[in-house]
N, CA, C and O atoms as a printed pandas DataFrame, in Angstrom:
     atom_number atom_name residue_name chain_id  residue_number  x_coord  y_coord  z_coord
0              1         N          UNK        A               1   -1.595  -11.563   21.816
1              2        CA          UNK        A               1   -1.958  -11.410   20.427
2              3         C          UNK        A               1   -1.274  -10.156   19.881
3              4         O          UNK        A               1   -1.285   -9.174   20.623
4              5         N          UNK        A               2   -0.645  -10.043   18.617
5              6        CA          UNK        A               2    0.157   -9.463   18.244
6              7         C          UNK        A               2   -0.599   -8.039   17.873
7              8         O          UNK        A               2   -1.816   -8.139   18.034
8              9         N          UNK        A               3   -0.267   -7.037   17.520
9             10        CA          UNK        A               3   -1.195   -5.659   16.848
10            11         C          UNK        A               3   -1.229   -5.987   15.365
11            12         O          UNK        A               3   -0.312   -6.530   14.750
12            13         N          UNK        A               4   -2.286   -5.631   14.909
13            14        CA          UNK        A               4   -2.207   -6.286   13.431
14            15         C          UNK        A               4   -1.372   -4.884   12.490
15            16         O          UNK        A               4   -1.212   -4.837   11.270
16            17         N          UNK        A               5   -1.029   -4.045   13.326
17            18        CA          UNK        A               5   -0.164   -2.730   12.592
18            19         C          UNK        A               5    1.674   -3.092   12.535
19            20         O          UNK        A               5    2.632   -2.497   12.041
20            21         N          UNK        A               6    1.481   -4.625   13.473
21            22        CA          UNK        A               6    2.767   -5.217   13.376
22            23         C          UNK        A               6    2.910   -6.644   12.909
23            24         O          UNK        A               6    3.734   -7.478   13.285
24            25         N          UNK        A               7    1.749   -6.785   11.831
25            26        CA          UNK        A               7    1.461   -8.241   11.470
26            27         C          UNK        A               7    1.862   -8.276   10.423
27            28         O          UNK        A               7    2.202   -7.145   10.076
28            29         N          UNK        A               8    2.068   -9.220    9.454
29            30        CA          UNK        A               8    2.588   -9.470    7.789
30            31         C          UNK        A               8    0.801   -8.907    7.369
31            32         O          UNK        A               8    0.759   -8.393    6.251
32            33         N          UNK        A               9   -0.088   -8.935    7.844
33            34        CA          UNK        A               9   -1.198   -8.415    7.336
34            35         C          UNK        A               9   -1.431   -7.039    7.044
35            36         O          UNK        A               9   -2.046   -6.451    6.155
36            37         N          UNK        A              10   -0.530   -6.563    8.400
37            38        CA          UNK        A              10   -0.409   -4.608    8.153
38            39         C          UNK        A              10    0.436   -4.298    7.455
39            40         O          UNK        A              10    0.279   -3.218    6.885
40            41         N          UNK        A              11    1.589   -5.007    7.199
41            42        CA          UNK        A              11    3.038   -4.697    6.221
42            43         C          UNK        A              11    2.270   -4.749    4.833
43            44         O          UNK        A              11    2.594   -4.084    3.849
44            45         N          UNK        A              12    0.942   -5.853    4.913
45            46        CA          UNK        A              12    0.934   -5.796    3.337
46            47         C          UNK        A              12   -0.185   -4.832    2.750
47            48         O          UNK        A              12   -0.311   -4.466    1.581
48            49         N          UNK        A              13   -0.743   -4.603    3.540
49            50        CA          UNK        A              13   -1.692   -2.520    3.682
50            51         C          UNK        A              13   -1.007   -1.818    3.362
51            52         O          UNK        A              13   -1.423   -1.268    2.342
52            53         N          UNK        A              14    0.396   -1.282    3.830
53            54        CA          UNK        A              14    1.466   -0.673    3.939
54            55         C          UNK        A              14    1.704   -0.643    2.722
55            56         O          UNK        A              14    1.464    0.268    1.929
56            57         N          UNK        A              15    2.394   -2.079    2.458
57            58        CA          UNK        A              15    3.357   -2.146    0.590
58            59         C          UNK        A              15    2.436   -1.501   -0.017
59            60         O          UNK        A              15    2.693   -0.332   -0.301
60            61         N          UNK        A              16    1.142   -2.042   -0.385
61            62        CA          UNK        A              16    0.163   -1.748   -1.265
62            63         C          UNK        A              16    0.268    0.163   -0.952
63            64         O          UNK        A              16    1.195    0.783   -1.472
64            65         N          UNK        A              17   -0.362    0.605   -0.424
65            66        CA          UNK        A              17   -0.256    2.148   -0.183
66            67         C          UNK        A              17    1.211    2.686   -0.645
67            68         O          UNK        A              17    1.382    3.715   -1.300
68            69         N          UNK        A              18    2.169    1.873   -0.222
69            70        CA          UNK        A              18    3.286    3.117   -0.238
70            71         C          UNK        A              18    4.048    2.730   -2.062
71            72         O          UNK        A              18    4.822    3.474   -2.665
72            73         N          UNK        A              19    3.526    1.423   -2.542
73            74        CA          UNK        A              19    3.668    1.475   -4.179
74            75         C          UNK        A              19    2.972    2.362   -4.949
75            76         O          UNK        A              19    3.512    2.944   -5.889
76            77         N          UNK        A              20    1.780    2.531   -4.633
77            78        CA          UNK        A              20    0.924    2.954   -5.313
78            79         C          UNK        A              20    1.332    4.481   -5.028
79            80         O          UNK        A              20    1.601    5.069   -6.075
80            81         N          UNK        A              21    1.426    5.123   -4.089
81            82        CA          UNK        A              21    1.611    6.529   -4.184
82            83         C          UNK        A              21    3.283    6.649   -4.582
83            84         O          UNK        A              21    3.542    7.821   -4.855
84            85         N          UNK        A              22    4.319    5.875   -4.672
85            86        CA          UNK        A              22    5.542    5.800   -5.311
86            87         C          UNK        A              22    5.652    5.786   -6.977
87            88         O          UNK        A              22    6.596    6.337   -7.543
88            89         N          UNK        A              23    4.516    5.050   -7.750
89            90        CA          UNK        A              23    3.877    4.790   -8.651
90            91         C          UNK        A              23    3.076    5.921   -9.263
91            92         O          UNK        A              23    2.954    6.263  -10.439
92            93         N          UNK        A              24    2.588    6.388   -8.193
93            94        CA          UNK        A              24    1.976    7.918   -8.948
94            95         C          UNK        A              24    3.089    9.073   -9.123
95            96         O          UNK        A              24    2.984   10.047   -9.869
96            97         N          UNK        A              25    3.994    8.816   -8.421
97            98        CA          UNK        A              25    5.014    9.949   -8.361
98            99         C          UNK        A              25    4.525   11.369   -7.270
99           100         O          UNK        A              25    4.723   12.553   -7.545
100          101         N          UNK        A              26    3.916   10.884   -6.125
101          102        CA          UNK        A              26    3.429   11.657   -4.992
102          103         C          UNK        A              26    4.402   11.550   -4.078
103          104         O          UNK        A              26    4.916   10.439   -3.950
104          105         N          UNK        A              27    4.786   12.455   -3.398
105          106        CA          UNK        A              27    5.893   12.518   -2.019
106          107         C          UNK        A              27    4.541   12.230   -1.093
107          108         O          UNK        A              27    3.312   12.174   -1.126
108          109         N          UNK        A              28    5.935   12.067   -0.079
109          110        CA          UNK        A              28    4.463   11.892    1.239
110          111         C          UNK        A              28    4.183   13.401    1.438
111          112         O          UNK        A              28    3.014   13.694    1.691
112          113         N          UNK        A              29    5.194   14.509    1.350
113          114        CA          UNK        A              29    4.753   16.046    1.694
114          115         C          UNK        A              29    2.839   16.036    0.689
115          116         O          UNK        A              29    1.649   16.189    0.967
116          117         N          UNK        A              30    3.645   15.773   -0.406
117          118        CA          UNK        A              30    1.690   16.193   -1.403
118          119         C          UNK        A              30    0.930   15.491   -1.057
119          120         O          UNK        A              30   -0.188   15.994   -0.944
120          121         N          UNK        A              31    1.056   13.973   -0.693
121          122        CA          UNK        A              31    0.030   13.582   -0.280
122          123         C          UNK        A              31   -0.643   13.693    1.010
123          124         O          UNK        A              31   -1.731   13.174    1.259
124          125         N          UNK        A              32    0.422   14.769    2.255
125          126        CA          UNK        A              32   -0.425   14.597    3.507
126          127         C          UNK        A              32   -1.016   16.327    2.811
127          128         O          UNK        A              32   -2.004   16.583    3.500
128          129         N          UNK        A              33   -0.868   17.148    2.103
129          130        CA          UNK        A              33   -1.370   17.943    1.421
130          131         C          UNK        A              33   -2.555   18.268    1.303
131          132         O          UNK        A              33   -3.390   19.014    1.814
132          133         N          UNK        A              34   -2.335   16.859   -0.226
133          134        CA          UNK        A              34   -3.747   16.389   -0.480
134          135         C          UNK        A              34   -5.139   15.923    0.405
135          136         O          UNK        A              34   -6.336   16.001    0.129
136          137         N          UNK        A              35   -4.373   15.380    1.649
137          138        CA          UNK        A              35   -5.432   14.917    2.407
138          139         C          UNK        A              35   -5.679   15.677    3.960
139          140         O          UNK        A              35   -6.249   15.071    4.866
140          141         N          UNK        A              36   -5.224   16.919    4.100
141          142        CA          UNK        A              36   -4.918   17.952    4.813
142          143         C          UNK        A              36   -5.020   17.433    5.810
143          144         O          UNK        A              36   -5.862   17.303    6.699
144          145         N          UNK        A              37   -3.813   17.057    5.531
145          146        CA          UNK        A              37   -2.492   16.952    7.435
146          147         C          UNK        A              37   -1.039   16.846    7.246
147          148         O          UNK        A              37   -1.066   16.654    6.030
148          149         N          UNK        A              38   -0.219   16.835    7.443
149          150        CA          UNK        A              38    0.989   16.771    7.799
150          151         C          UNK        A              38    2.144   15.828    7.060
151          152         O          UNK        A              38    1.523   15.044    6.343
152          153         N          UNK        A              39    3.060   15.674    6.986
153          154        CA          UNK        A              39    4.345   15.174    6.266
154          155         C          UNK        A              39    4.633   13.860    7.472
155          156         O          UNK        A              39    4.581   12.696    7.075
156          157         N          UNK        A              40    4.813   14.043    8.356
157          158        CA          UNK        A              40    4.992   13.110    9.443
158          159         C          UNK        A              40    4.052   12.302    9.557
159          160         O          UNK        A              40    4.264   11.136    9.891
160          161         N          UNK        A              41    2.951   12.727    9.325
161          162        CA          UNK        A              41    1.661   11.984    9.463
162          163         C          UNK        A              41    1.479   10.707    8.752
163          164         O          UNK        A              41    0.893    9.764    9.285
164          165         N          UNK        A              42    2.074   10.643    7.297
165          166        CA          UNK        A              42    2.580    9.970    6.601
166          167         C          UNK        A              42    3.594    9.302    7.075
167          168         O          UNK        A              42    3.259    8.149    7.346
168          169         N          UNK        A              43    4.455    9.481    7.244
169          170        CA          UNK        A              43    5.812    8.635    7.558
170          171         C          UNK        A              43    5.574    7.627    8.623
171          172         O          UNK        A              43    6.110    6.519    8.638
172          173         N          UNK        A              44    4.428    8.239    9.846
173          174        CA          UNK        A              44    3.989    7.545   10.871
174          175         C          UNK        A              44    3.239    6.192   10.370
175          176         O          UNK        A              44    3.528    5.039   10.693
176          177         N          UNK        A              45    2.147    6.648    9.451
177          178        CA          UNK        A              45    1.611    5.601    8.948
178          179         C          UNK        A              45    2.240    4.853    7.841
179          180         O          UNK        A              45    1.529    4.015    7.285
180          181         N          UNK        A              46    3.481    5.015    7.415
181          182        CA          UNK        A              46    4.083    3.882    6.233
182          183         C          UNK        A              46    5.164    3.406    6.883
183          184         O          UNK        A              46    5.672    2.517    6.200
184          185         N          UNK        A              47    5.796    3.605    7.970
185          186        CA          UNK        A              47    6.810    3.456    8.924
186          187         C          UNK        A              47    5.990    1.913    9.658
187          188         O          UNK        A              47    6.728    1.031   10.098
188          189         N          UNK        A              48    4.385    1.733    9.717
189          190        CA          UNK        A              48    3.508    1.122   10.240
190          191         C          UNK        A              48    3.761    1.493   12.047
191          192         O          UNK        A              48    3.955    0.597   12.870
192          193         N          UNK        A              49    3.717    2.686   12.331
193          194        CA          UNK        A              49    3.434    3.442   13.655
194          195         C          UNK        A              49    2.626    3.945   13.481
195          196         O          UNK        A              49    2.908    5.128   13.677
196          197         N          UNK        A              50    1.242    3.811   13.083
197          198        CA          UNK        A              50    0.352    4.504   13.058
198          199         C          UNK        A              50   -0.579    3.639   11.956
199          200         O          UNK        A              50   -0.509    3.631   10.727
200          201         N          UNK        A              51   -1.547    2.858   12.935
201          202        CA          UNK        A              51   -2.319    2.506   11.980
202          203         C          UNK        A              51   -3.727    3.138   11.133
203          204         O          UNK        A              51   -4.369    3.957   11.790
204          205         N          UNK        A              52   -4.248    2.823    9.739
205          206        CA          UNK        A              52   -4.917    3.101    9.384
206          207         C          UNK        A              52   -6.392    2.863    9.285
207          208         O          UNK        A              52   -6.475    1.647    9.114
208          209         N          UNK        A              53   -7.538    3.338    9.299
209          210        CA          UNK        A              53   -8.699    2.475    9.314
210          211         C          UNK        A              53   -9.502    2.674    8.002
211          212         O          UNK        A              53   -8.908    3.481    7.286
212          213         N          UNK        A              54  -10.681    2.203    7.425
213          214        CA          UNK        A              54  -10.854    1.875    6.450
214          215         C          UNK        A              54  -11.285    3.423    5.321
215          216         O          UNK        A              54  -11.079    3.531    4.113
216          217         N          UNK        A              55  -11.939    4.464    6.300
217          218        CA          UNK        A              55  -11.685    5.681    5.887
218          219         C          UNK        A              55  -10.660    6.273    5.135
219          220         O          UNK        A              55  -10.497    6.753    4.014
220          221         N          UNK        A              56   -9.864    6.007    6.439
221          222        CA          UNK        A              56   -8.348    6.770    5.835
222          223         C          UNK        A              56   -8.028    5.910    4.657
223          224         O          UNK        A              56   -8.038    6.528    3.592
224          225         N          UNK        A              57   -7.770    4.740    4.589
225          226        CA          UNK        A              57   -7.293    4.380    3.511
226          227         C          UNK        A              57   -7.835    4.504    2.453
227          228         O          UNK        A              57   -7.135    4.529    1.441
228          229         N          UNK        A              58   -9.412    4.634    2.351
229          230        CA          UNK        A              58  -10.009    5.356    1.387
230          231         C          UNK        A              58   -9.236    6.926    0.978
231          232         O          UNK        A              58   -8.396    7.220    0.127
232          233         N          UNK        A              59   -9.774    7.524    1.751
233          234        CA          UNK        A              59   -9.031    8.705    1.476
234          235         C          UNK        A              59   -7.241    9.041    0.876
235          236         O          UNK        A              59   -6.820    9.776   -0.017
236          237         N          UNK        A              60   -6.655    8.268    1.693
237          238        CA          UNK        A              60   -5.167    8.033    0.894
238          239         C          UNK        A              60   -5.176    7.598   -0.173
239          240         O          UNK        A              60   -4.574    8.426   -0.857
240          241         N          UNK        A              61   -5.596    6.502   -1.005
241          242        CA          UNK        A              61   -5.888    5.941   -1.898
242          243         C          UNK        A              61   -6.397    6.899   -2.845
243          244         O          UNK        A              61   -5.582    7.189   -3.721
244          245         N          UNK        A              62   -7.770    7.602   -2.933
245          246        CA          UNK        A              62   -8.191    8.831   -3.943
246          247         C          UNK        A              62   -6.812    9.683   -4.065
247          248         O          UNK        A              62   -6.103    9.716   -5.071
248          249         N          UNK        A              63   -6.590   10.318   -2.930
249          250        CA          UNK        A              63   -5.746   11.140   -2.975
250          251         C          UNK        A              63   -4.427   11.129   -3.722
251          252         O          UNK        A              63   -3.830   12.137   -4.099
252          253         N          UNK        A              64   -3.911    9.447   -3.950
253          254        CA          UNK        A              64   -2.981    9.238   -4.696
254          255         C          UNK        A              64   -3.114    9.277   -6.027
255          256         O          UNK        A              64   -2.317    9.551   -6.924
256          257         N          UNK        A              65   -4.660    8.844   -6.018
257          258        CA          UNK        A              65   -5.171    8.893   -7.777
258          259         C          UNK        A              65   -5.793    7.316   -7.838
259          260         O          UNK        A              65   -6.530    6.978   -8.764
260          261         N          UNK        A              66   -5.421    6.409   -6.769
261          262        CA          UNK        A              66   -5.877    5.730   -7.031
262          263         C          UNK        A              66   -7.276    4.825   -6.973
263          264         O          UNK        A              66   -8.062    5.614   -6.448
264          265         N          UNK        A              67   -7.950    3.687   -7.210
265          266        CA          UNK        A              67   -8.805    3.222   -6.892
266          267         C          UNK        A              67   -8.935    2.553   -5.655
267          268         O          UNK        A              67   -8.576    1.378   -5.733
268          269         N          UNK        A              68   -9.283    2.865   -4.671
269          270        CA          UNK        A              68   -9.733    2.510   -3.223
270          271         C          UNK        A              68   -9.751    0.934   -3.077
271          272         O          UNK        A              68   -9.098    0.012   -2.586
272          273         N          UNK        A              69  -10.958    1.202   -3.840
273          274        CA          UNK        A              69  -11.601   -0.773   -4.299
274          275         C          UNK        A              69  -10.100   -1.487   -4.447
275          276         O          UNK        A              69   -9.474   -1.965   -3.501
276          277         N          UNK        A              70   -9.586   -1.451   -6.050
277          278        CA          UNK        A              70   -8.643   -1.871   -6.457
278          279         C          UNK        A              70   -7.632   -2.264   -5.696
279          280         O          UNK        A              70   -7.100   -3.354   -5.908
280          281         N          UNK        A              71   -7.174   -1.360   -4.602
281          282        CA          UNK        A              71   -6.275   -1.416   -4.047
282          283         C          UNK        A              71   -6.243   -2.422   -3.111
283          284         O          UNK        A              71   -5.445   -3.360   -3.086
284          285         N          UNK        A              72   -7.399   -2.129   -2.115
285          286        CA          UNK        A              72   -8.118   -2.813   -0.715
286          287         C          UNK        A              72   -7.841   -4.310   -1.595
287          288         O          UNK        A              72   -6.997   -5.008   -1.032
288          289         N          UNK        A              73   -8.286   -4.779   -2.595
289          290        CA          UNK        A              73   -8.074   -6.251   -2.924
290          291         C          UNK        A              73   -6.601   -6.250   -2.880
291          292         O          UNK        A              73   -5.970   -6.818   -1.989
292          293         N          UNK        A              74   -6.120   -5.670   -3.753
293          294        CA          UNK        A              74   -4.654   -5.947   -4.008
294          295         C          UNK        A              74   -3.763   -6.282   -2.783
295          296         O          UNK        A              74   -3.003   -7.250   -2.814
296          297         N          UNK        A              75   -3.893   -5.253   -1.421
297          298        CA          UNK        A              75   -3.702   -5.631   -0.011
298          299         C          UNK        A              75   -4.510   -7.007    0.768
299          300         O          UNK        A              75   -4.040   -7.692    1.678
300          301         N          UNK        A              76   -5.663   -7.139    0.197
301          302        CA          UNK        A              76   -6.333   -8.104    0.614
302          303         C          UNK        A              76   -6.004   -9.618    0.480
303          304         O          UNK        A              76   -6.363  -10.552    1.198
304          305         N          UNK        A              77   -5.296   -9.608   -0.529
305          306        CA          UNK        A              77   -4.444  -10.797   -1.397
306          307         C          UNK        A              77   -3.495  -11.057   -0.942
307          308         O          UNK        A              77   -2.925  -12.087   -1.301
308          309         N          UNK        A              78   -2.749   -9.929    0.381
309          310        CA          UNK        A              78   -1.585  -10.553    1.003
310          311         C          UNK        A              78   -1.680  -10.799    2.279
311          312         O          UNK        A              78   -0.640  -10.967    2.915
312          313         N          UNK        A              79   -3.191  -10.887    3.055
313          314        CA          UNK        A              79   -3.531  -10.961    4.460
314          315         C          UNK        A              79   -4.078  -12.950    4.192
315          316         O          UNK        A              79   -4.808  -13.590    3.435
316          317         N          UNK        A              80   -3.344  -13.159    5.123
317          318        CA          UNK        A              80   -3.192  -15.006    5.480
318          319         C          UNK        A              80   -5.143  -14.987    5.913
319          320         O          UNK        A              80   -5.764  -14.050    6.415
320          321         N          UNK        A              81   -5.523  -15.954    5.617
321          322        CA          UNK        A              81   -6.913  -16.203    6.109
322          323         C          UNK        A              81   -6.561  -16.426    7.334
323          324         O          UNK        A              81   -7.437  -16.004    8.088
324          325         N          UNK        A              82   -5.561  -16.959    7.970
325          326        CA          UNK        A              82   -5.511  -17.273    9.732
326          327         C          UNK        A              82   -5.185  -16.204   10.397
327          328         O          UNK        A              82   -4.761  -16.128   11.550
328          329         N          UNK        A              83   -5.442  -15.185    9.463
329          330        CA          UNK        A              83   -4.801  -13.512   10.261
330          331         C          UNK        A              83   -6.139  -13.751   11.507
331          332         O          UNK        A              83   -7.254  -14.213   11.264
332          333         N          UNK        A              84   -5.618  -13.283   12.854
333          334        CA          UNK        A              84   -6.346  -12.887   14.130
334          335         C          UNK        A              84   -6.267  -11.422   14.146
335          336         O          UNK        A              84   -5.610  -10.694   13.401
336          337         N          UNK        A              85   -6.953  -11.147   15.002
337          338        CA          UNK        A              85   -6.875   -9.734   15.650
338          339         C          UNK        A              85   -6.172   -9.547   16.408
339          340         O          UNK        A              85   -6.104   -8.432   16.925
């Protein structure tokens, strides 16, 4: 069974996050800033080497400016109902 941090389900977590903070006009430097950690830390997790859990993506999400909720659907809309674990 595949890692879902290497699934079309995690790519589409990914898009969603890395538009939205491209969209705000945030580097990954301000946003690992904003969410006090690191520049790499970022790259790890939009690179999809480093997956996220529902916290963090909360937290990334505020931090960009954006709506958490909003978003989580918007990603949610590109995960296949036959997604496995």
């Amino acid at each position: 069974m595949p890692k879902t941090v290497h699934s079309d389900a995690g790519a589409s977590v990914l898009r969603v996050l890395i538009e939205a903070r491209k969209t705000a006009g945030v580097t990954q430097a301000e946003l690992a800033r904003r969410v006090g950690s690191q520049q790499p830390v970022i790259s790890l997790i939009e690179r999809g080497v480093r997956r996220v859990d529902v916290v963090e993506f909360y937290v990334l999400a505020r931090a960009i400016g954006a709506d958490p909720v909003d978003l989580f659907r918007k990603a949610g809309s590109g995960i296949p109902l036959s997604q496995s674990l």
